[in-house]
N, C-alpha and C positions, 0 to 999 in steps of 0.2 A: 497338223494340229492348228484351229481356228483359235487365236487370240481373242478371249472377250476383249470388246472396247475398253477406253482408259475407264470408264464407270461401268462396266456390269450390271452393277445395280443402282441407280440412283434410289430406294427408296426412302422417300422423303415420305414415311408414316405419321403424317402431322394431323394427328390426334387435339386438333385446336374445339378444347371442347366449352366453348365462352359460353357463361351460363347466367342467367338474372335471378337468380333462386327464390323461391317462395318462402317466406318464413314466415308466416303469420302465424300456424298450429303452433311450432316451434316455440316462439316467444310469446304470445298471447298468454300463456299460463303464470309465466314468470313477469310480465308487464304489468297484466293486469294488477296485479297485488300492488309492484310498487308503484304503478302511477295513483293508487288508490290511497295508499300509504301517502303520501308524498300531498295528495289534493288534501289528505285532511291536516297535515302540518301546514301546508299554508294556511286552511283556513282558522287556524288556531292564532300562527301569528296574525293575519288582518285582521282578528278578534280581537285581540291585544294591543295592535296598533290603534285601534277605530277606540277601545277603551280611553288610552293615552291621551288620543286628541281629542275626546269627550271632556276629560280630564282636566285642560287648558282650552279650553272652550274654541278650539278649531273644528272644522266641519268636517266630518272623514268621506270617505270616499270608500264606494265598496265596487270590487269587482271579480265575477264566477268567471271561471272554469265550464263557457257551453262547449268546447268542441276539442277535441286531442287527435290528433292525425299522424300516427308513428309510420313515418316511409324506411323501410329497409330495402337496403342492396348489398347482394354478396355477388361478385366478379370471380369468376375464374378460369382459366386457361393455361395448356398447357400443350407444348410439343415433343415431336421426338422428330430426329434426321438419321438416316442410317445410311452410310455410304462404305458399297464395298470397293476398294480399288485394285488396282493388277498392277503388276510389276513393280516399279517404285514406287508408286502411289497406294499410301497406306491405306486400311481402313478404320474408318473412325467413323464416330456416335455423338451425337449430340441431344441434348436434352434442354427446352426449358419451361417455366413455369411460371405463373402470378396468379396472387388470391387479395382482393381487397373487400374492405366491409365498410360500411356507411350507414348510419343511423341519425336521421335530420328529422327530428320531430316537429310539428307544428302544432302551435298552442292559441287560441280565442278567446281573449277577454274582453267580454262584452261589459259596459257598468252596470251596477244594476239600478233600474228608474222605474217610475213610474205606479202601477202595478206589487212586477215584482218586488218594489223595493219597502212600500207600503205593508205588504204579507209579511216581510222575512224579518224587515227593523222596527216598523212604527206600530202594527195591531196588538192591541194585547191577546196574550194565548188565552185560551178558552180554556174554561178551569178544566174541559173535560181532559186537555191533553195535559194539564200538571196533575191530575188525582192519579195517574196510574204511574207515576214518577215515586210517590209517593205509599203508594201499597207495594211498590218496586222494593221501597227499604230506604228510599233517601230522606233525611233527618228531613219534618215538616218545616221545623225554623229555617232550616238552611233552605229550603225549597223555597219559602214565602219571603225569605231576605232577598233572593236573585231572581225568581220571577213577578213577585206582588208589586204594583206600584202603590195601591193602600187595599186596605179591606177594611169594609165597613164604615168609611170616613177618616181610617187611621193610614196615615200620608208613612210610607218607607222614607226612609234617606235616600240622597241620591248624591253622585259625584259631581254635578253640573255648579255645584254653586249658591249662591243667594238665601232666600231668607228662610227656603224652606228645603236646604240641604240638608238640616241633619233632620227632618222628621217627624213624625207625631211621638211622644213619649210613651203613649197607649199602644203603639205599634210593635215596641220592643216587647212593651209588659205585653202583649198579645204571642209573639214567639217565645218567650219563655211558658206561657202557660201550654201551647202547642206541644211543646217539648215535652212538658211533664205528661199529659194527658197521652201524649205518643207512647212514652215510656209505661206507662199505665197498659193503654192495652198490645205494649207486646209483653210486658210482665206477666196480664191475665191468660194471654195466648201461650205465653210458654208455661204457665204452672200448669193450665189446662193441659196440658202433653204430658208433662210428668206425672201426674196424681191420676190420668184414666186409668190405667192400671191397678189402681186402686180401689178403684167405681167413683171417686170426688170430681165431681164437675165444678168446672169455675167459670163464672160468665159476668160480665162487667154491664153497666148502664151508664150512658151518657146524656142525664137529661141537658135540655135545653134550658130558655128562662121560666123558669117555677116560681111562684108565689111562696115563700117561706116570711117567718117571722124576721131574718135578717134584713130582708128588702126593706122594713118600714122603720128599724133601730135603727139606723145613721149610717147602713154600709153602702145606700146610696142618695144622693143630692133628694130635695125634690124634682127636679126636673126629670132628673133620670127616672125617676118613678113613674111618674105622669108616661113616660115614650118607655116603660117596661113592657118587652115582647113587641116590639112595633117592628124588629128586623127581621121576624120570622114572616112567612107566606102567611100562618092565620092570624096574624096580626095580630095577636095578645101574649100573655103568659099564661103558662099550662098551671092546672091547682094540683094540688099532692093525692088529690082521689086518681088523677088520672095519668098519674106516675108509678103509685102502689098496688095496682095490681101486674105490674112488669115484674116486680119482684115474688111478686106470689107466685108467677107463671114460673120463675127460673127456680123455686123452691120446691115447686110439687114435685111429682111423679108424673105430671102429664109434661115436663119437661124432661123426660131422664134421657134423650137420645141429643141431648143437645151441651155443648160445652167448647172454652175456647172463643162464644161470641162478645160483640159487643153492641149491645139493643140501644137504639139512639131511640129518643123520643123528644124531636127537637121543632115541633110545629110545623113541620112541612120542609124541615132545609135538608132532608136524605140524611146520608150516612156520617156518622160522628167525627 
């Protein structure tokens, strides 16, 4: 009878299975959200910061977020030894294993100058990108307190200071009259929704500057009279012929498929 050797079997089934894994599908789902999350809490606090030092009249400093570069690494490996022996030499097994992970992100913040810095902090927005802010549902005063620096010569307040931080006084009385007029037509908008059902249309008019008997009894300066209608496109003020037939229009029968509006007729300046 032939004695296997002291090892018979050396099988050393070293299953070293070292791997650099792919994880981009994987995590890319669940990253993307929070690095998303995450860019706009920062950009919240340097908003608040940049306020601050406006505040105390320091110069702030602004810096994006151009490039995020998430490197992952998963490591793994793992073995087996399997040793059969003869005679006194036993047999035995061995096994071993390791898994590591590593997540080193890298982050670019460039200042922002030049240009860029021009468009995002110093140009004023263009009304066309606050009117739809504003049909959106966001109260007009509060809209014209944070984005107007004046309308129509009437100066906002501002935080910086000096002689002309708190304001035009015309610029307040200007957002409370906003308010009301706001209030106005979504009052008409919402009766008009509840009364159709009824066949009651309700329709609002927003004239502009009209010539009425108040203009000349003391409700304004002479001067202001003289430059009545001078901030519309046609340059004047509108007369009461050619404001009453708007109402004649929303009164007839040649208006009955209409309700819920609000007819501006304000010299040229669009919608109310």
């Amino acid at each position: 009878m032939t004695l296997f050797p002291r090892i018979v079997l050396a099988a050393s089934v070293a299953c070293f299975m070292t791997a650099c894994a792919h994880m981009g599908p994987a995590r890319l789902k669940a990253d993307q959200v929070d690095y998303t999350r995450a860019l706009g809490m920062a950009k919240k606090r340097a908003i608040l910061d940049s306020m601050v030092q406006l505040r105390f009249a320091d110069a702030p400093s602004f810096l994006t977020v151009s490039q995020i570069i998430a490197a992952y690494t998963f490591d793994a490996s793992a073995g087996a030894t399997l040793n059969e022996g003869s005679g006194a030499q036993p047999s035995y097994a061995l096994a071993n294993g390791s898994v590591s992970y590593s997540n080193h992100p890298t982050f670019t913040f460039p200042p922002t100058t030049g240009d860029a810095f021009a468009a995002a902090y110093i140009r004023p927005l263009a009304p066309a990108l606050v009117q739809p802010l504003a049909q959106g549902g966001i109260p007009i005063d509060l809209l014209l307190r944070i984005a107007a620096q004046s309308v129509a010569g009437l100066r906002n307040g501002t935080a910086l200071g000096g002689s002309r931080s708190a304001g035009t006084p015309g610029f307040f009385q200007l957002l409370h009259a906003a308010r009301r007029l706001a209030a106005i037509a979504n009052f008409t908008k919402c009766l008009a929704t509840q009364l159709i059902e009824r066949g009651i249309r309700v329709n609002g008019v927003a004239p502009g500057p009209f010539w009425t008997p108040l203009q000349v009894t003391g409700s304004q300066t002479t001067e202001n009279v003289q430059k009545f209608g001078e901030q519309v496109p046609m340059k004047r003020p509108g007369q009461p012929a050619e404001l009453a037939p708007v109402y004649v229009l929303l009164a007839s029968a040649e208006a009955s498929y209409i309700t819920g509006q609000i007819y501006g007729a304000m010299g040229g300046k669009g919608q109310p």
